[in-house]
Backbone as a ProteinNet text record, in pm:
[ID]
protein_1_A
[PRIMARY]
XXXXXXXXXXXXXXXXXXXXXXXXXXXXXXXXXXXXXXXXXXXXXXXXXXXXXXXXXXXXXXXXXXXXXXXXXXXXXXXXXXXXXXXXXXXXXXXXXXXXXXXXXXXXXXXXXXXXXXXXXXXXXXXXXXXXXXXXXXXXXXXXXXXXXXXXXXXXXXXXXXXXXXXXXXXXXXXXXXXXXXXXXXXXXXXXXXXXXXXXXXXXXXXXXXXXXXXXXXXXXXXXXXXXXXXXXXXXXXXXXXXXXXXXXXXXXXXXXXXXXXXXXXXXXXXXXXXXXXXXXXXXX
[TERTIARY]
-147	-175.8	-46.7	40.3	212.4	250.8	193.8	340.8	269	110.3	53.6	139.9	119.1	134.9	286.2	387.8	503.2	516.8	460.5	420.2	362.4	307.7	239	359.4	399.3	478.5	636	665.5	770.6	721	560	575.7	556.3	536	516.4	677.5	747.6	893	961.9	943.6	991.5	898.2	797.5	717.5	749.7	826.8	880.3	1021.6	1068.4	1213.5	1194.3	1117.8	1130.5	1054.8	959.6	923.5	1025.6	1109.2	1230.6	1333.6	1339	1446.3	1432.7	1267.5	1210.9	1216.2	1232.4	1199.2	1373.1	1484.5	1597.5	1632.2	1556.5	1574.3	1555.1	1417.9	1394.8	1449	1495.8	1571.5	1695.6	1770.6	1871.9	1893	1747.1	1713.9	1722.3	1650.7	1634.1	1792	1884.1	2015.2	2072.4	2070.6	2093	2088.6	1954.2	1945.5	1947.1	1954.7	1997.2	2167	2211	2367.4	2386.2	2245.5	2294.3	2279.1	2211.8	2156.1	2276.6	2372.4	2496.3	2595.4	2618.6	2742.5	2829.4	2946.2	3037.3	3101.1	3182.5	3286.5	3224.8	3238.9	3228.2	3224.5	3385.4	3337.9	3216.3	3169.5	3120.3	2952.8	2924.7	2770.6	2629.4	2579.2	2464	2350	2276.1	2145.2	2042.2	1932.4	1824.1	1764	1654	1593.3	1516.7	1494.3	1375.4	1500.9	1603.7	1671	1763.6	1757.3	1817.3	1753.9	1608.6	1509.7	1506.5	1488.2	1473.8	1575.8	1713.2	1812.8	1835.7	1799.5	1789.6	1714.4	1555.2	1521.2	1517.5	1596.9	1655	1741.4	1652.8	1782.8	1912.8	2010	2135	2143.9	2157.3	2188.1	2095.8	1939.5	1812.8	1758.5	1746.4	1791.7	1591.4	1509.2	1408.7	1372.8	1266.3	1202.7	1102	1105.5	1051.4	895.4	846.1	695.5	608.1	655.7	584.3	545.7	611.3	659.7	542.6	451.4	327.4	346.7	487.7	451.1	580.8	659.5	786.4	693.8	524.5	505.9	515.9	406	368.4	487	594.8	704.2	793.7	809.2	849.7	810.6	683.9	622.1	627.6	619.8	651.2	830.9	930.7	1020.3	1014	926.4	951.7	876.6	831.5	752.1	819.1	909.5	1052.7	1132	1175.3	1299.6	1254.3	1148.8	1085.2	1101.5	1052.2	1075.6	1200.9	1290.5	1416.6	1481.8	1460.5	1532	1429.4	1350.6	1247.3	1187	1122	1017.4	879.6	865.9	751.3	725	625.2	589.6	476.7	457.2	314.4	268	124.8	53.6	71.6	54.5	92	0.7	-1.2	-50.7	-188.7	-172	-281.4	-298.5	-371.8	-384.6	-424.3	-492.3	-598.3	-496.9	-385.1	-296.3	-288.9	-327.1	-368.6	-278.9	-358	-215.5	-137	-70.7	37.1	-27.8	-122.8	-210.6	-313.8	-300.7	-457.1	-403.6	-312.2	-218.8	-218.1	-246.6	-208.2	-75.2	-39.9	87.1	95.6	196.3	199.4	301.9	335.3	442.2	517	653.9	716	804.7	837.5	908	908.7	840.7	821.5	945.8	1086	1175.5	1256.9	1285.2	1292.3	1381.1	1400.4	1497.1	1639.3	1591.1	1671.9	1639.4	1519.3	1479.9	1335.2	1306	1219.1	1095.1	1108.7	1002.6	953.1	1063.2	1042.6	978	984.1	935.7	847.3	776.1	612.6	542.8	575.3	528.3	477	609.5	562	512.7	513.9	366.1	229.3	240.2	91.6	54.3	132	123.4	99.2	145.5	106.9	40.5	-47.2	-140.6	-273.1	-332.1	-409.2	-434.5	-604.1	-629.5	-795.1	-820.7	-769.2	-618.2	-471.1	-418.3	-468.3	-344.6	-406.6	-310.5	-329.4	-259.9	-127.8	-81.4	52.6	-1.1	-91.7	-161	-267.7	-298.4	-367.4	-281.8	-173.9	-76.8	53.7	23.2	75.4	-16	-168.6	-235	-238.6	-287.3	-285.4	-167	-9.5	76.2	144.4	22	33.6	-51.8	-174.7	-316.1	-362.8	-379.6	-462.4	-593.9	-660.4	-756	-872.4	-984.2	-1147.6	-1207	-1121.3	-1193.1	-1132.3	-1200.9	-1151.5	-1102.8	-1125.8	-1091.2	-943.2	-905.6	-742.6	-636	-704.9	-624.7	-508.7	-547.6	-449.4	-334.4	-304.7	-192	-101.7	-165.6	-86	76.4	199.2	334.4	312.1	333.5	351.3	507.7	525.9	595.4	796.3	747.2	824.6	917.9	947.7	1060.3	1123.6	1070.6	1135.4	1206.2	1166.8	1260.8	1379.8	1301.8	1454.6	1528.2	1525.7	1540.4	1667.7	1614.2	1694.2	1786.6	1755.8	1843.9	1999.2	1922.4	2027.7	2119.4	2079.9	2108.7	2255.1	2193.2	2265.4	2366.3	2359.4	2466.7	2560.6	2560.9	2619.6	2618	2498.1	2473.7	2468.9	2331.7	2254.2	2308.4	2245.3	2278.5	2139.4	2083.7	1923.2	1970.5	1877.1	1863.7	1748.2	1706.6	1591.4	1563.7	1497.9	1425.7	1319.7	1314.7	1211.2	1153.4	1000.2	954.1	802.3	854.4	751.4	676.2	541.8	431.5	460.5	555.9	625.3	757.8	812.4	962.4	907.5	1058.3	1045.6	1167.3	1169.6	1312	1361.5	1475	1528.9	1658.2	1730.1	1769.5	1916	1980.8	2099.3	2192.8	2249.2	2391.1	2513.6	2547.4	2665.8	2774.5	2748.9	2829.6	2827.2	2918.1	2867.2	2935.3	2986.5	3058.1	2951.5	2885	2780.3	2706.7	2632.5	2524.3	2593.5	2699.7	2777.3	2780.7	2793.6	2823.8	2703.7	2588.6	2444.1	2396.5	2439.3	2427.3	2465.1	2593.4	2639.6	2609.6	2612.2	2528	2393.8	2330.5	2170.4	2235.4	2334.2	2358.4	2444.6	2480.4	2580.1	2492.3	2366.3	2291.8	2247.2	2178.8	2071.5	2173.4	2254.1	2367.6	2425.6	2404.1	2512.5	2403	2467.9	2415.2	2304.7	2387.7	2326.9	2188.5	2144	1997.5	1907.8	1938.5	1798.6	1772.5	1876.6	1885.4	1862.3	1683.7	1612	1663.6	1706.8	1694.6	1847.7	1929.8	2016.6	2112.8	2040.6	2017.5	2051	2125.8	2109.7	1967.9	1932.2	1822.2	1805.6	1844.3	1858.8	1866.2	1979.8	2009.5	1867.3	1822.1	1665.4	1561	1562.3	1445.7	1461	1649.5	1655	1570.1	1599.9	1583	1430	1375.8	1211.8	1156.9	1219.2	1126.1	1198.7	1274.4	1333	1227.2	1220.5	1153.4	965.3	931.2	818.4	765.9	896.7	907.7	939.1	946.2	938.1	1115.7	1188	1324.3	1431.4	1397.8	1526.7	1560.4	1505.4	1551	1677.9	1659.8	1809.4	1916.9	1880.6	2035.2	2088.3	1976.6	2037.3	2039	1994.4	2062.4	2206.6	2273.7	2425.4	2517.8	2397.7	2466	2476.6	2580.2	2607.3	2412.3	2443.7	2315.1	2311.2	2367.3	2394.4	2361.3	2441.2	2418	2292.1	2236.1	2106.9	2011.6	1967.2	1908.5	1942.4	2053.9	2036.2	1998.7	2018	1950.5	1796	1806.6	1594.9	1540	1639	1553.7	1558.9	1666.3	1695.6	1583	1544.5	1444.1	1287.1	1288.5	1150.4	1135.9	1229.7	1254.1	1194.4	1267.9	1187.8	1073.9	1007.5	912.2	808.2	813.9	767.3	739.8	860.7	842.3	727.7	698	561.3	601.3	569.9	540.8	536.4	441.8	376.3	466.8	555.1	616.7	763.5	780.5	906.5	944.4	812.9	770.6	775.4	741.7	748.7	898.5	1016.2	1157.6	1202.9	1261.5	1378.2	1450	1397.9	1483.4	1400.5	1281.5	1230.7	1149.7	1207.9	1093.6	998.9	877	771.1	667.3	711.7	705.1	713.3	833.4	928.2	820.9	773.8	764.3	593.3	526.9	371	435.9	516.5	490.2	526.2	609.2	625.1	504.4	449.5	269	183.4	211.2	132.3	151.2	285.1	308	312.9	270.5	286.6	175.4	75.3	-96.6	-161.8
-5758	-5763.5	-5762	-5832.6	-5854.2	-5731.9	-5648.5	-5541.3	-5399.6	-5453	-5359.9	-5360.7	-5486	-5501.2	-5459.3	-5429	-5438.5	-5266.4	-5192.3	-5040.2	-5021.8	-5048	-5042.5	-5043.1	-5180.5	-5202.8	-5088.2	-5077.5	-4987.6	-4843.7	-4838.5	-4646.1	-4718.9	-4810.4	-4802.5	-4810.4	-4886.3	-4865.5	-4721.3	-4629.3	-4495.5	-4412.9	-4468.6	-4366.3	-4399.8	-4548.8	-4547.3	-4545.7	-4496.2	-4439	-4269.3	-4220.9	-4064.4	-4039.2	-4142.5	-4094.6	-4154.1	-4302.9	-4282.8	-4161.3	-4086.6	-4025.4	-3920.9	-3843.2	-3756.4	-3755.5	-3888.4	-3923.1	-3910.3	-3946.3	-3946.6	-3783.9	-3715.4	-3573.6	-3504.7	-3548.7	-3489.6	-3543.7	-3681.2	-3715.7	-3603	-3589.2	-3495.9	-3330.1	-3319.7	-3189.9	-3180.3	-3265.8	-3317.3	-3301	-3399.8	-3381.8	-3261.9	-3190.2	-3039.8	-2991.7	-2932.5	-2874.2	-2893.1	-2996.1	-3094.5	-3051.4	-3047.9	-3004.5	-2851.4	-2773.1	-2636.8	-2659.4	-2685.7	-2698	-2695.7	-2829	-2906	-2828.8	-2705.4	-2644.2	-2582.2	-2567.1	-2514.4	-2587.2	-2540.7	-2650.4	-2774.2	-2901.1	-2993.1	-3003.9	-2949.8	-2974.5	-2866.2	-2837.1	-2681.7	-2754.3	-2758.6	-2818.1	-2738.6	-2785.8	-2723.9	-2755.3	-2615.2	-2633.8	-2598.7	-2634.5	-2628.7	-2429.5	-2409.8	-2283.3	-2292.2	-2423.9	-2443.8	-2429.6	-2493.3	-2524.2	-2360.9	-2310	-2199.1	-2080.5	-2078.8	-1962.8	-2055.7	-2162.9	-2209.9	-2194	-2207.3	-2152.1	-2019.7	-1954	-1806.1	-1751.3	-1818.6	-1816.3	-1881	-1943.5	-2006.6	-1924.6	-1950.4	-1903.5	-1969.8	-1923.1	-2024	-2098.9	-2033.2	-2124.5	-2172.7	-2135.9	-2161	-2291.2	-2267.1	-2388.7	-2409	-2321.4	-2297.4	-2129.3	-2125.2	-2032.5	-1958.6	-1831.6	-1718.7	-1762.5	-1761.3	-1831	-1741.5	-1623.9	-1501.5	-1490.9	-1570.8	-1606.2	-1687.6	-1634.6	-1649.3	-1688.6	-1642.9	-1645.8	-1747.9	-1804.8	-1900.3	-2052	-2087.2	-2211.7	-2208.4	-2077.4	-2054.3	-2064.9	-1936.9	-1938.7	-2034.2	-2133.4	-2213.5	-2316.4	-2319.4	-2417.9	-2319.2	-2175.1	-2123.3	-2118.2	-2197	-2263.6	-2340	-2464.1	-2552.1	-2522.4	-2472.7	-2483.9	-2397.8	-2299.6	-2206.1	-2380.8	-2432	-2541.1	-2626.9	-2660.6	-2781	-2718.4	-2574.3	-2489.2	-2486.3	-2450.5	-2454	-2592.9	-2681.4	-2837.5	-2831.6	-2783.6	-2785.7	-2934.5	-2923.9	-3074.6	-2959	-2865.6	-2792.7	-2680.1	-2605.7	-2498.9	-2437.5	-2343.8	-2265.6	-2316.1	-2356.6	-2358.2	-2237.8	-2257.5	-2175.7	-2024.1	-1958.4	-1784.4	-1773.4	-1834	-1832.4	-1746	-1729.6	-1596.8	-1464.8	-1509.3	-1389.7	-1340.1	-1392.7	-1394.5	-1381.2	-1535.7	-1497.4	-1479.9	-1417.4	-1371.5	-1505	-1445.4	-1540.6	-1628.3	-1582.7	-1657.8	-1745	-1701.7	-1794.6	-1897.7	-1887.8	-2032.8	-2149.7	-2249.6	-2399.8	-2453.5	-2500.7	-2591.8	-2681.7	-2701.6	-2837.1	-2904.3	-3038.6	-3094.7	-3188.5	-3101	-3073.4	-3274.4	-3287.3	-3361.8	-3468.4	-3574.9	-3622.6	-3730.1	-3729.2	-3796	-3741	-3844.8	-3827.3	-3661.3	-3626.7	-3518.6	-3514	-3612.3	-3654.4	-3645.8	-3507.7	-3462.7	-3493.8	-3536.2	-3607.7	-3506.2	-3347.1	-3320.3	-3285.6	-3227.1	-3206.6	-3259.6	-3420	-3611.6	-3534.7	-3513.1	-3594.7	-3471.2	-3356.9	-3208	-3256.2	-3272.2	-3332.4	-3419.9	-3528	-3661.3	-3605.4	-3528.7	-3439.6	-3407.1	-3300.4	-3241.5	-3298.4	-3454.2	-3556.4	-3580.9	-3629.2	-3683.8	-3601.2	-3478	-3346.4	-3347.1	-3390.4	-3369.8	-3281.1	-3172.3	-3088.7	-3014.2	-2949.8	-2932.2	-2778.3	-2738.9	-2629.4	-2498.5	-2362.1	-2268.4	-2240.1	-2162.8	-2165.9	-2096.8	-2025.1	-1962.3	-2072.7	-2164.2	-2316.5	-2425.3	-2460.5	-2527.4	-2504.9	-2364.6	-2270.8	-2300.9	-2319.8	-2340.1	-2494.3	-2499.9	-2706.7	-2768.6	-2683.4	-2778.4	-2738.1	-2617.5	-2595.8	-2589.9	-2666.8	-2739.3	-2582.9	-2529.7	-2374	-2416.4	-2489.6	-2491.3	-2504.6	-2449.8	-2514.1	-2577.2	-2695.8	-2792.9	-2896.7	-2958.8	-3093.8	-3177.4	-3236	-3269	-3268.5	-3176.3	-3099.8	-3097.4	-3158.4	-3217.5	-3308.1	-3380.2	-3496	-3430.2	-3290.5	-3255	-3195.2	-3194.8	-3130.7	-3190.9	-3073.3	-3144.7	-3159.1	-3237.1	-3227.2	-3248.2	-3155.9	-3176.1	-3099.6	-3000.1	-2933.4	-2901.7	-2809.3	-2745.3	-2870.6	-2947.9	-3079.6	-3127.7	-3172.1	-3247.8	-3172.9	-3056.1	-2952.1	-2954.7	-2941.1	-2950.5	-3055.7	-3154.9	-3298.7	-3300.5	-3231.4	-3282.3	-3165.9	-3084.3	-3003.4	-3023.6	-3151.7	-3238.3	-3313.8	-3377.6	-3484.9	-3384.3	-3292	-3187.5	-3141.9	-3156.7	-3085.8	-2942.1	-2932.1	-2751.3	-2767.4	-2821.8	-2832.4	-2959.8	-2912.3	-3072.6	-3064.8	-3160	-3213	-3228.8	-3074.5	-3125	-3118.4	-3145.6	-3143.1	-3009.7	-2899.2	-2810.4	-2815.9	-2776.2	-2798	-2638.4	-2667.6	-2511.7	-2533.2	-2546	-2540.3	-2663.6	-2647.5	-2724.2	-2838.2	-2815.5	-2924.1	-2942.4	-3026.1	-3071.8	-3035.4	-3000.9	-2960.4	-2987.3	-3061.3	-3058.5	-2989.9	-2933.7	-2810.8	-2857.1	-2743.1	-2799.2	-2658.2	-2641.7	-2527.5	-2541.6	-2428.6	-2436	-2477.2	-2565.8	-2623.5	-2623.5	-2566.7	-2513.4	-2373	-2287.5	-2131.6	-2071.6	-2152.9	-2109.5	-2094.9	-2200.8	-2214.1	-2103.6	-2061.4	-2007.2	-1858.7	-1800	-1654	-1658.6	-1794.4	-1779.4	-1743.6	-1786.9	-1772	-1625.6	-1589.6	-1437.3	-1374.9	-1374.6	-1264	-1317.3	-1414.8	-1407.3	-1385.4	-1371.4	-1280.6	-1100.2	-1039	-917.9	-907.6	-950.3	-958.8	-943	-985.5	-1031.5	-884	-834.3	-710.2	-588.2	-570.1	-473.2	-507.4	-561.3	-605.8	-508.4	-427	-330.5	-435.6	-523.3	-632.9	-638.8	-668.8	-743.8	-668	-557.4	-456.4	-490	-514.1	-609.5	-753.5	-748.5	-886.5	-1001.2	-962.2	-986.2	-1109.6	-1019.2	-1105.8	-1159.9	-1139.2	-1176.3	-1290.2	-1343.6	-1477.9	-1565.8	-1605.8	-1686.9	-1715.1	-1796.7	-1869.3	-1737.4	-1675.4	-1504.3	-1444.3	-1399.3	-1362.4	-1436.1	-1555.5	-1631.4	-1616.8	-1664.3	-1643.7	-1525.4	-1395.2	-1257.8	-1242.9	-1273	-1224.8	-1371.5	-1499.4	-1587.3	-1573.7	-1524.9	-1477.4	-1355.2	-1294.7	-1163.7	-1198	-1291.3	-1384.4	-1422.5	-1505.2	-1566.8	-1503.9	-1376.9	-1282.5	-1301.1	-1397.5	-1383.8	-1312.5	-1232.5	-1130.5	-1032.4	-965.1	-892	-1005.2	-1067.2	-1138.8	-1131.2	-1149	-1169.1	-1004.3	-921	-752.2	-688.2	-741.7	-693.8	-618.8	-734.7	-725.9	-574.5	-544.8	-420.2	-264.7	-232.1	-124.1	-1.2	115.3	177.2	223.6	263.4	251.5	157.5	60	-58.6	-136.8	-114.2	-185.2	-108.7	68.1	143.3	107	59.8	78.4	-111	-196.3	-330.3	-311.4	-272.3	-205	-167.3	-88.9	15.7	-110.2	-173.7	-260.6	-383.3	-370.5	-533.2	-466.6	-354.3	-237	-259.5	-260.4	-200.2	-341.1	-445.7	-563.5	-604.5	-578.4	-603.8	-523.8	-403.7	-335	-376.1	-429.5	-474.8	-546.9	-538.6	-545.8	-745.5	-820.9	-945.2	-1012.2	-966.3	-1010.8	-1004.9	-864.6	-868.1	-903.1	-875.8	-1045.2	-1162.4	-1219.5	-1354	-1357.9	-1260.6	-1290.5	-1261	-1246	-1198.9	-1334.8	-1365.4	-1494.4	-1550.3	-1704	-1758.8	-1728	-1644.2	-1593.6	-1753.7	-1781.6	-1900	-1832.5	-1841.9	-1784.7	-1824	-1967.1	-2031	-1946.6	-1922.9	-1772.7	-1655.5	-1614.9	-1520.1	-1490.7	-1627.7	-1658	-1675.8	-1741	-1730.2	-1602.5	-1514.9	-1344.1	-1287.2	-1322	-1254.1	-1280.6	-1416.3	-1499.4	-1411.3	-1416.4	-1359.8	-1196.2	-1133.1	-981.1	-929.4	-1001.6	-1002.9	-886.4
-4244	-4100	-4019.9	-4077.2	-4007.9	-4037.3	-4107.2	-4115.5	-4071	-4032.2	-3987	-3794.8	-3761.4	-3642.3	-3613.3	-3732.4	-3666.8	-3676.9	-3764	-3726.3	-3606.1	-3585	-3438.9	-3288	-3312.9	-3247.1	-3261.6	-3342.5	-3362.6	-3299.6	-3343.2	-3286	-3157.7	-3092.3	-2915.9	-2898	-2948.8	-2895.9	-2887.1	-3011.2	-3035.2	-2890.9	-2839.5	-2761.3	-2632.2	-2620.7	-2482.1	-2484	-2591.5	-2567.2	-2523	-2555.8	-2587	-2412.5	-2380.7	-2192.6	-2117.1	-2182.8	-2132.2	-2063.4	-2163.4	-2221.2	-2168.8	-2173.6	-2041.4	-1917.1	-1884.3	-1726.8	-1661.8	-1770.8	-1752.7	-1722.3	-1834.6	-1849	-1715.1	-1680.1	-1530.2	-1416	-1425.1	-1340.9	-1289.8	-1421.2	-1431.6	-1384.5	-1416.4	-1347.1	-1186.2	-1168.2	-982.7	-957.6	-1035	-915.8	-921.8	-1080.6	-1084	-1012.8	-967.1	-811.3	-735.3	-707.8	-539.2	-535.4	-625.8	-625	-673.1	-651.4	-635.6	-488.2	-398	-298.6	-216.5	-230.7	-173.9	-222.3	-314.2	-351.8	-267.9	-292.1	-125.8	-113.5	-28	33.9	97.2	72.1	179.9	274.3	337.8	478	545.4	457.2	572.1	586.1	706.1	769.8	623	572.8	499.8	559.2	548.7	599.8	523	531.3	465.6	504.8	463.3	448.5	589.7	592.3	775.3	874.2	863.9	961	983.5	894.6	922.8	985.3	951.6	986.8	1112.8	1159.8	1292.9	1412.9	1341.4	1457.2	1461.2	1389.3	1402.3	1507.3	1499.5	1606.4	1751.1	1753.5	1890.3	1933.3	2079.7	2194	2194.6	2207.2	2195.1	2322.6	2485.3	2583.8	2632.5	2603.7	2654.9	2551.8	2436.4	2298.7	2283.9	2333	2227.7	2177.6	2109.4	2021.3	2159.1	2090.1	2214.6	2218	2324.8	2357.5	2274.4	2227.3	2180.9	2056.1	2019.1	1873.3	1795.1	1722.2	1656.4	1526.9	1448.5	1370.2	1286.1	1352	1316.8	1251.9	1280.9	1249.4	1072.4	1029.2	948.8	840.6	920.8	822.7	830.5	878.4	857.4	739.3	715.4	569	480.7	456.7	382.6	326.9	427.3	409.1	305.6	372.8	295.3	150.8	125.1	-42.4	-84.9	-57.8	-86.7	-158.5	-65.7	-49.7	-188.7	-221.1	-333.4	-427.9	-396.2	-553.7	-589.7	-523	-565.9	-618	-567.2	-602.2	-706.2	-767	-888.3	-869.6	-782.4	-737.8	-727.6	-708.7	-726.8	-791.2	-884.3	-966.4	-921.9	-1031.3	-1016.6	-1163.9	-1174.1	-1316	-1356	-1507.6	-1609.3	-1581.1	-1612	-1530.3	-1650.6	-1779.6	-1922.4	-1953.2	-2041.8	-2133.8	-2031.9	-1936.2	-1825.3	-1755.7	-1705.8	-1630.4	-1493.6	-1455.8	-1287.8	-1218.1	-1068.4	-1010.8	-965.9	-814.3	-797	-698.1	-606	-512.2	-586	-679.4	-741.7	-797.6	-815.8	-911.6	-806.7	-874.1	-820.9	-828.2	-722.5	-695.7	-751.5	-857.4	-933.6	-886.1	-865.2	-845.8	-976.9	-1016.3	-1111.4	-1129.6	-1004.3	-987	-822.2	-858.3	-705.5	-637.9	-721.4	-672.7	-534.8	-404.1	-304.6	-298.5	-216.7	-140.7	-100.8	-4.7	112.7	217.3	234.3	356.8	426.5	536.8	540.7	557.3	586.9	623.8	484	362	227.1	181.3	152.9	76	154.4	287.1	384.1	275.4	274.2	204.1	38.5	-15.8	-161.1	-183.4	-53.2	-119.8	-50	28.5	16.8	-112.2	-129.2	-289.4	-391.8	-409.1	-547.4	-530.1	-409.1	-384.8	-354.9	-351.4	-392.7	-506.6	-551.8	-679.5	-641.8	-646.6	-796.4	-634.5	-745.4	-638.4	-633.7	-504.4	-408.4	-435.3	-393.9	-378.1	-298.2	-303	-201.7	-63.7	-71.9	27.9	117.9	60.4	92.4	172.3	71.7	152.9	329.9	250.8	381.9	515.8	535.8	616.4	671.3	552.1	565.6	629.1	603.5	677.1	756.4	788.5	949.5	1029.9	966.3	1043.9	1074.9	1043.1	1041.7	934.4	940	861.8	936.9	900.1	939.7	866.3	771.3	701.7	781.7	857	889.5	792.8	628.3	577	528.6	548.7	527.4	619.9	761.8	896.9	854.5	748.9	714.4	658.2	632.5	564.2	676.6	762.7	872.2	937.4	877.7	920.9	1111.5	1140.5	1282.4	1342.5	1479.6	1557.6	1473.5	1385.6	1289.8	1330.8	1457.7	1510.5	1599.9	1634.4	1716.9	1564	1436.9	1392.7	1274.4	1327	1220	1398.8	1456.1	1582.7	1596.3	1580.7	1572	1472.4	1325.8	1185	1296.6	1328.8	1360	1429	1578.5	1664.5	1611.2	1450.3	1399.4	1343.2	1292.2	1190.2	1281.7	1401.7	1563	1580.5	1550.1	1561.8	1710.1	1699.4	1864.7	1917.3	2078	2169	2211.7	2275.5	2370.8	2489.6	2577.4	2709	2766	2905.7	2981.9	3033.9	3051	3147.5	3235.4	3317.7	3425.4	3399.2	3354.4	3393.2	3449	3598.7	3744.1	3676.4	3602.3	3573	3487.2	3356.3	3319.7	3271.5	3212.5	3164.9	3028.1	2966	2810.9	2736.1	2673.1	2545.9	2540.8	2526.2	2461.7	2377.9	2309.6	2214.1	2204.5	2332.4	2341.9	2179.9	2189.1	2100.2	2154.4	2028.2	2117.4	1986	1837.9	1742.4	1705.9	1846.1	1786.2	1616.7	1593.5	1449.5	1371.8	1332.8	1213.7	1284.7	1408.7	1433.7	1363.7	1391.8	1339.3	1173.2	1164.7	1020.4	970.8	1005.2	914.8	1015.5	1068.2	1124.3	992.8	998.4	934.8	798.4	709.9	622.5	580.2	698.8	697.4	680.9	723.6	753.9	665.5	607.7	417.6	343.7	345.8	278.6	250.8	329	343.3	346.9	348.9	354.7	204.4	123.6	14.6	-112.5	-133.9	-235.2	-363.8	-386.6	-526.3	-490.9	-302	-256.1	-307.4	-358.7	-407.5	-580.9	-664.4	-753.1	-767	-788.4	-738.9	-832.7	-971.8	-1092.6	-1077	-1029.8	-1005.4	-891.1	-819.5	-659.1	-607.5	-503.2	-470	-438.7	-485.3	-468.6	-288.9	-283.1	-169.5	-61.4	-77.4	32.5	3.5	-78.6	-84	-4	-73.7	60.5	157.2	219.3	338.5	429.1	385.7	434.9	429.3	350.5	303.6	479.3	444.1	553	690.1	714.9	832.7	896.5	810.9	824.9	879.1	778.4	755.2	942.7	921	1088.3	1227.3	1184.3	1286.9	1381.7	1338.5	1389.7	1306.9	1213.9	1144.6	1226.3	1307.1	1468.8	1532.5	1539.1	1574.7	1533.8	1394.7	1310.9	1317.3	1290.5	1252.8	1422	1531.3	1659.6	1700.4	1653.6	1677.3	1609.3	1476.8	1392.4	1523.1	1363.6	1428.8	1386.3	1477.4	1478.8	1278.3	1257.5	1074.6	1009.9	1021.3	922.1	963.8	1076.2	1160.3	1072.2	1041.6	963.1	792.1	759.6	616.5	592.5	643.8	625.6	668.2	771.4	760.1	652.7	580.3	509.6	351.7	344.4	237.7	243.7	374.9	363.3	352.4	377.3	331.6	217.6	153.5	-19.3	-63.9	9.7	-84	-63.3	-6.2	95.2	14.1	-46.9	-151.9	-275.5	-307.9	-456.8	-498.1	-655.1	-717.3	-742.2	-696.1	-670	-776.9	-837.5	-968.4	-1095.2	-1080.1	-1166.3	-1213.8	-1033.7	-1034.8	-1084.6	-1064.2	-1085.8	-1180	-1287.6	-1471.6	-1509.1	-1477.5	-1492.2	-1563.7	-1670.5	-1677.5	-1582.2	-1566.2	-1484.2	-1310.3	-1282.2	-1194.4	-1084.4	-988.4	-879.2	-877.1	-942.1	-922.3	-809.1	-732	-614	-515.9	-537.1	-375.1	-384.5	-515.6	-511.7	-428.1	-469.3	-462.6	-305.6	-199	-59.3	-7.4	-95.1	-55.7	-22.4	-162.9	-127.9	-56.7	-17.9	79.5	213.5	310.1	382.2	408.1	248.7	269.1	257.2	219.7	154	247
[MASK]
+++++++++++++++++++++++++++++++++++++++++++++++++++++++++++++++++++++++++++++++++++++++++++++++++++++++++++++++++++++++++++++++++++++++++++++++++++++++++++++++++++++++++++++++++++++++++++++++++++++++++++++++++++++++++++++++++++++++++++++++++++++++++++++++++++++++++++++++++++++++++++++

């Protein structure tokens, strides 16, 4: 009986060393990409995938987003489930033998340790907390309250461009001022760091001009999302304005090209975010 009990006891010790040892494992993963995320020089301001598609679309001396503009909410959460995938806090279920597509797959959450970022954490404890979970084409709606299930109200990010708005505030991109327009007062949110705003210009227009971007395979990750949710959000006309009438035609024709590509079969490549690739389709559907 004693030496039954101390087998016992020994495989429970070996079984909580080894979820130990997992949990350490994934721990490890998390800062991995949190420190691809943070790579670069130090001093240089980093921004997230929201905060960048968001000052893109800001006016600089006016300091909001064009009233016209339909489609910056959407792409903006298609931001964020870009941003989780990458810090690998979120996946797609396995595709199985049938091989579903990329919309039909469920969002798994890979990894629920904090961010840093607060609208990221509110996104992924939605996500843990969704049982059975949801599509990327699902979550895209839900957390941007586009739904006709009342039930699904509760996932809704609120008040989005006010607090990428603010992180941006704190980073000294932007400053906060008051406008008067006739009927009411409105926040706004001018430029008051034109460096960073040129710098992520012309790295949108490096980006799409850089022969490699048509080479998905080995592509910057991050320069890809950028361009595809810029595009998404209806503010990539901004960044490619400034070109010359040439290079304005051959970045057109370069963000066509991706915009084309077979989705599905991206997504199966080594090493492929099959995340990025499921909100491509989402937005190109």
């Amino acid at each position: 009986m004693n030496r039954s009990e101390g087998l016992v006891q020994r495989r429970n010790v070996l079984k909580d060393n080894n979820s130990d040892g997992t949990a350490k494992e994934n721990h490890d993963d998390d800062k991995k990409n949190d420190k691809n995320y943070d790579d670069g020089d130090s001093k240089e301001t980093r921004l997230t995938l929201m905060e960048e598609v968001l000052l893109l679309g800001l006016k600089d001396k006016e300091g909001y987003t064009s009233f016209w503009n339909d489609c910056i909410s959407s792409g903006l959460r298609g931001c964020i489930l870009i941003e989780l995938g990458l810090r690998g806090r979120v996946e797609l279920e396995r595709a199985g033998m049938r091989r579903k597509g990329l919309l039909s797959r469920k969002v798994i959450v890979k990894s629920d340790s904090p961010t840093g970022d607060v609208l990221l954490d509110e996104a992924l404890k939605h996500m843990k907390e969704t049982d059975p979970p949801e599509t990327v084409q699902s979550w895209i709606e839900y957390l941007s309250g586009e739904t006709w299930n009342p039930m699904k109200l509760k996932y809704q990010l609120k008040n989005v461009r006010e607090r990428l708005a603010k992180n941006l505030v704190e980073k000294g991109v932007l400053t906060t001022e008051k406008q008067n327009f006739l009927l009411f007062d409105m926040t706004t949110h001018p430029l008051t760091d034109n460096v960073i705003k040129c710098r992520l210009v012309k790295k949108v227009q490096e980006a799409a001009l850089r022969r490699s971007i048509s080479d998905v395979a080995h592509a910057d990750k991050r320069s890809l999302a950028l361009l595809m949710l810029a595009h998404s959000a209806d503010v990539l006309e901004n960044a490619f304005a400034p070109l010359s009438d040439e290079d304005y035609e051959l970045a057109t024709r370069r963000v066509r090209a991706l915009l084309d590509l077979d989705f599905e079969a991206e997504a199966m490549r080594p090493d492929a975010c099959e995340i990025m690739w499921a909100v491509f389709a989402a937005f190109t559907k």
